[in-house]
C-alpha positions as a printed Julia matrix, in Angstrom:
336×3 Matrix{Float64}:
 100.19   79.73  190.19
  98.48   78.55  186.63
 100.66   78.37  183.5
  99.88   79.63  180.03
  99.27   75.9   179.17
  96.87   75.32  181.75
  95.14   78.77  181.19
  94.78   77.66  177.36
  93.33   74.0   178.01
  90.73   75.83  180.63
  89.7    78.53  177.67
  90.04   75.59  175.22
  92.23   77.37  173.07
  95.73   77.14  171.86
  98.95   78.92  174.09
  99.09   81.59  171.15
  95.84   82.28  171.59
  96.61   82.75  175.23
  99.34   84.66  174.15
  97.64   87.15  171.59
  94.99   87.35  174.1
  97.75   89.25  176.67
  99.94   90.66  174.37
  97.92   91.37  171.02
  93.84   91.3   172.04
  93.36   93.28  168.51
  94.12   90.32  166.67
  91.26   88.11  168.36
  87.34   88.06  167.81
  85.52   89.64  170.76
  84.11   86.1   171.61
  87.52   84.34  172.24
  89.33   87.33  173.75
  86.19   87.42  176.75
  86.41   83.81  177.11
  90.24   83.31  177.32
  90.53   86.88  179.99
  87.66   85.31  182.07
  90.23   81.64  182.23
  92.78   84.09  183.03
  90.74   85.85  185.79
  89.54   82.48  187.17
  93.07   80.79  187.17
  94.32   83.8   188.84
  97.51   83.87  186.31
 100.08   86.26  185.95
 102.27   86.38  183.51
 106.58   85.93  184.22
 107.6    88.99  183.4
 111.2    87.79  183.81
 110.64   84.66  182.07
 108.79   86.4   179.04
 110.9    89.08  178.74
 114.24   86.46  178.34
 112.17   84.39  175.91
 110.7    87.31  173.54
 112.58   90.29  174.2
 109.1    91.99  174.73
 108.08   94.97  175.97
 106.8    94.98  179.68
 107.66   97.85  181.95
 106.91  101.0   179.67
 108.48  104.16  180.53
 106.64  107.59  180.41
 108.02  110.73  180.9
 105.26  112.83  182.77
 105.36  116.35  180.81
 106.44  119.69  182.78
 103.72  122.62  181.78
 104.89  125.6   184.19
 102.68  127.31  185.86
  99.9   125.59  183.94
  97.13  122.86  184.56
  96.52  119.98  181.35
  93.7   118.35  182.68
  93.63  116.1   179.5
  97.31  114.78  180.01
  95.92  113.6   183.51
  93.07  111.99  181.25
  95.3   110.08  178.61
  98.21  109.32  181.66
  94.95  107.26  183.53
  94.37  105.6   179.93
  97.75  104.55  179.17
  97.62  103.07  182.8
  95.01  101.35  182.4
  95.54  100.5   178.26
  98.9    98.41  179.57
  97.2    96.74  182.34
  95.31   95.23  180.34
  98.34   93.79  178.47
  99.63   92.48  181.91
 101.54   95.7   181.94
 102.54   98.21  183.83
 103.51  101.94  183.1
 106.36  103.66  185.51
 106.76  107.4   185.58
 109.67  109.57  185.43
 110.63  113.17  184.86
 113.3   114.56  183.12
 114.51  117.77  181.65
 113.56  118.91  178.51
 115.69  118.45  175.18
 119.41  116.78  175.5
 119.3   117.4   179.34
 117.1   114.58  179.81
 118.76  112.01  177.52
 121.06  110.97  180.56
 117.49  109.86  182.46
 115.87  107.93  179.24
 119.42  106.04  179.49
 119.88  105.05  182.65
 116.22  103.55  182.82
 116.82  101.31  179.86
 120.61  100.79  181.42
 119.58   99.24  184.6
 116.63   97.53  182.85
 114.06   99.47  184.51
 112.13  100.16  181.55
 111.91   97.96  178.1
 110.61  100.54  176.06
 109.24  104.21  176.38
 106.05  106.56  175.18
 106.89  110.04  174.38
 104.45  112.61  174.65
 105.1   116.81  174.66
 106.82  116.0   171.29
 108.6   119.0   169.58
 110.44  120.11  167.13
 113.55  118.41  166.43
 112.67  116.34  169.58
 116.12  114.24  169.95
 114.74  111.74  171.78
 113.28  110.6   168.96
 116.45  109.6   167.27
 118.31  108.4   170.19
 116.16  105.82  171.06
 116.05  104.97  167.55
 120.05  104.71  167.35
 120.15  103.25  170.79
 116.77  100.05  168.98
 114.99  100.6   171.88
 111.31  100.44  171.04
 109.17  103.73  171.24
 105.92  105.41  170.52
 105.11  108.83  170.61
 101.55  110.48  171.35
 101.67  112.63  168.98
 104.16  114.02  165.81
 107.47  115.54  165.12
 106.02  118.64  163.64
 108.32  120.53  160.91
 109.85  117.03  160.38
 110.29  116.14  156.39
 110.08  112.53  157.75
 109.21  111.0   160.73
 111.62  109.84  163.46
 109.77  106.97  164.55
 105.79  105.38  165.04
 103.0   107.72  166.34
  99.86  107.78  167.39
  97.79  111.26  166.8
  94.9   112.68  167.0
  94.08  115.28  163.76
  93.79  118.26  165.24
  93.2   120.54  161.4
  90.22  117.97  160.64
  88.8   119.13  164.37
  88.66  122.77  163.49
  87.52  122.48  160.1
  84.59  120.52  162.3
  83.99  123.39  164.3
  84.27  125.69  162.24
  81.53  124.04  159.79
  78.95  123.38  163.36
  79.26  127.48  163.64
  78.68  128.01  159.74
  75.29  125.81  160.24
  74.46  127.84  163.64
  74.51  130.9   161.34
  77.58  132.63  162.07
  79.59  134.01  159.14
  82.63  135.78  160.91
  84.68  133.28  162.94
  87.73  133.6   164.66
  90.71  131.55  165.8
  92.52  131.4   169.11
  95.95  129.91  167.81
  99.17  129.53  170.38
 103.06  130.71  168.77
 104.28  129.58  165.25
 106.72  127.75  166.86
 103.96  125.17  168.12
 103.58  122.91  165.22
 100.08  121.72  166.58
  98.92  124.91  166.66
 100.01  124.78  163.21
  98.15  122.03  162.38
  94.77  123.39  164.04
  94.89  126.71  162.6
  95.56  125.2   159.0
  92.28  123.42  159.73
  90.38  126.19  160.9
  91.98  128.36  157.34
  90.73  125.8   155.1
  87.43  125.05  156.28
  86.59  128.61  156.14
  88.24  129.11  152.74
  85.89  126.13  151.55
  82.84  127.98  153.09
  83.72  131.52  151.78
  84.16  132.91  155.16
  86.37  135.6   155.76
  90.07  134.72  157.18
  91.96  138.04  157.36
  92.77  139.36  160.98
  90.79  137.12  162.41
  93.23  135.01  163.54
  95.1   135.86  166.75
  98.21  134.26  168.73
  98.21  134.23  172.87
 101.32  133.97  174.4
 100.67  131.15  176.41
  97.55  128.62  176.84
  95.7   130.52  179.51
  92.08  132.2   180.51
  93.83  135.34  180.68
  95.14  134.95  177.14
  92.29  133.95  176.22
  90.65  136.36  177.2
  92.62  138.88  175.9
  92.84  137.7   172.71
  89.06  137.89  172.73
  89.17  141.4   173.42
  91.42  142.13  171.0
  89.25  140.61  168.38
  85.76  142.1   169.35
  87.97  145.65  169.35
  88.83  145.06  165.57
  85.38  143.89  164.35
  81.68  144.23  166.36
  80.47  141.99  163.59
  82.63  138.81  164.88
  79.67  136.07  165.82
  82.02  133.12  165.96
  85.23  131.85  167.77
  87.32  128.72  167.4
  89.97  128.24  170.4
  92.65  125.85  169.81
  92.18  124.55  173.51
  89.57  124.42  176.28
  91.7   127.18  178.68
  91.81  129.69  175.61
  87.61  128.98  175.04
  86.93  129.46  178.57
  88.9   133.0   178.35
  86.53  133.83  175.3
  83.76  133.47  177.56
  84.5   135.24  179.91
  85.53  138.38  178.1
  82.21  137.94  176.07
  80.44  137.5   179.67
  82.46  141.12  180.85
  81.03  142.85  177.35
  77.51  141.23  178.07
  77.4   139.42  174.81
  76.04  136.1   175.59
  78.18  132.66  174.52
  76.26  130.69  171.79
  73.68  133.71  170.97
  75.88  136.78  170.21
  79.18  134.58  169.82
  79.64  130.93  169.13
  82.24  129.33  171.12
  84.29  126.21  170.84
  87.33  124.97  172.56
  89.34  121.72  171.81
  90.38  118.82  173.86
  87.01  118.87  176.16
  88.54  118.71  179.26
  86.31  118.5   182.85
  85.69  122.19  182.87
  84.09  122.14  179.32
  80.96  120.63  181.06
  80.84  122.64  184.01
  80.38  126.07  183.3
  77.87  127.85  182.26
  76.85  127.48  179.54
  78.34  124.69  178.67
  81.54  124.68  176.33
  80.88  123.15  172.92
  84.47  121.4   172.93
  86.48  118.7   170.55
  87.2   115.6   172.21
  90.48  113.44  171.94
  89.49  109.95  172.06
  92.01  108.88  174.79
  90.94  105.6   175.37
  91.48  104.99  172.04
  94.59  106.35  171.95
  96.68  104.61  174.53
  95.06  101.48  173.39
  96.8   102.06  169.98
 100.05  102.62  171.52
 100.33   99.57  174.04
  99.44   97.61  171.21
 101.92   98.87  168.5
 104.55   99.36  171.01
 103.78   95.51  172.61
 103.16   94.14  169.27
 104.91   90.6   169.65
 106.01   90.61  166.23
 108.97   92.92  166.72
 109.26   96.77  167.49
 107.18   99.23  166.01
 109.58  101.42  162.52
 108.9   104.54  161.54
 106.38  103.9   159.32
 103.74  103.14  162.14
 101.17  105.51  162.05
  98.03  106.35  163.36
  95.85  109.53  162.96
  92.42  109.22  164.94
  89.12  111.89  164.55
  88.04  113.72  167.56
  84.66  113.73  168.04
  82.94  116.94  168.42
  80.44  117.45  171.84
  78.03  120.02  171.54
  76.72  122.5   174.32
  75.14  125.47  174.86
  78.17  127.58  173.96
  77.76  127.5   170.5
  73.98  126.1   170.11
  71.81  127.14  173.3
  68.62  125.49  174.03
């Protein structure tokens, strides 16, 4: 098997090249990085994990907790859970999954991983309120990142990566305004979500900005579903025939919206603009199409390998990283 020494005289580099190269690729121009990973590929080398991890106290097996959403399908977590896969592979990583139970009932599991060295170092996702695992790994130094933020938090509990969900509704909301529409709604989950929060804030200040309308025309669902959705929908439509625009803080809410407008024969993206968030796999298959915010997952999990991996020490608290989504445009909200 080749060494790091022998994979940097093949690349004609130097070891910590070879090393930034596996551990930190951000940190080297495109041209070296492709000619040190195809040494690498041709020398067939693989890293010692137990030999690295003894040496640098590195990150290398990364725990994830794969989130529990009863009686509900996230077809975006199965999106970002293939990312992060692949995001530490790249690193010469690999990610192993777990389940525990929610809140203090699952500290026991996060501790015996790290216990029987199973696991260096863990990414959180499903983050809530006064999430405590959060501060236990922070008391316990083991290195973390979390997809996403402590909401209600005065400070942070540790790094995060995000994506800003209020900036993705103002974007919506400002696409309907230039369609034409003038009364636009929001499909918002609980106040005790702190994303919804977020999304809804975005989707208040764009309209206050555009001198649109806000007042009862914002409406909670009780869970993220079509049939929600779809009752929220009709709720709305009750209360005011003049509505011509809705903003859905998800995909599952959107696709409720459409059908209720489809049951009322209004048609989506002629009588009523409709946009979702997060487009997921059905966003491009029905008909018409779901005009839809996109997470940039890729992006994403490559941020969070690469703080959580970074060689030169743990990630703190003041690691952050807030990312655009981009918005994809289809016939529900612009036809033709």
């Amino acid at each position: 098997m080749a060494t790091l020494k022998q994979v940097a005289a093949h690349a004609e580099v130097s070891v910590q090249t070879v090393s930034n190269a596996l551990n930190a690729p951000h940190r080297l121009r495109p041209d070296t990085l492709e000619r040190v990973n195809r040494s690498i590929e041709l020398l067939n080398y693989r890293p010692n994990r137990n030999a690295r991890s003894l040496r640098t106290s590195a990150v290398e097996l990364i725990g994830y907790c794969v989130p529990n959403w009863p009686n509900q399908t996230h077809l975006v977590m199965d999106q970002f859970l293939h990312a992060l896969c692949a995001a530490a592979e790249r690193t010469g990583r690999h990610i192993l999954l777990f389940t525990a139970p929610p809140g203090v009932d699952g500290m026991p599991v996060y501790d015996d991983l790290h216990a029987r060295r199973l696991v260096d170092g863990f990414v959180l996702s499903q983050t809530e309120t006064h999430d405590p695992r959060h501060g236990w790994l922070k008391e316990q130094k083991i290195p973390f990142i979390s997809f996403g933020r402590v909401w209600k938090e005065t400070t942070q509990p540790g790094p995060w990566v995000d994506v800003d969900g209020a900036a993705g509704s103002a974007m919506a909301v400002r696409h309907l305004h230039e369609a034409g529409r003038r009364r636009i709604a929001f499909l918002s989950w609980s106040k005790s979500s702190g994303l919804a929060e977020d999304r809804l804030g975005g989707w208040r200040k764009a309209c206050k900005e555009l001198g649109l309308p806000t007042s009862g025309l914002a409406v909670r669902c009780r869970e993220d579903s079509i049939t929600e959705g779809a009752r929220a929908t009709a709720e709305l439509l009750d209360a005011d025939p003049f509505l011509d625009g809705i903003v859905a803080l998800s995909d599952i809410l959107a696709l409720g919206a459409l059908r209720e407008l489809g049951r009322r024969g209004l048609t989506p993206g002629v009588d009523v603009g409709v946009t979702g968030f997060d487009d997921s796999p059905l966003a491009d298959v029905v008909s018409p199409g779901l005009t839809s915010l996109r997470q940039p997952m890729d992006d994403i999990a490559a941020e969070l390998i690469s703080i959580l991996t970074d060689p030169d020490g743990p990630p703190d608290a003041s690691t952050e990283r807030l990312l655009h989504p981009e918005l994809v445009i289809r016939g529900s909200s612009a036809p033709g």
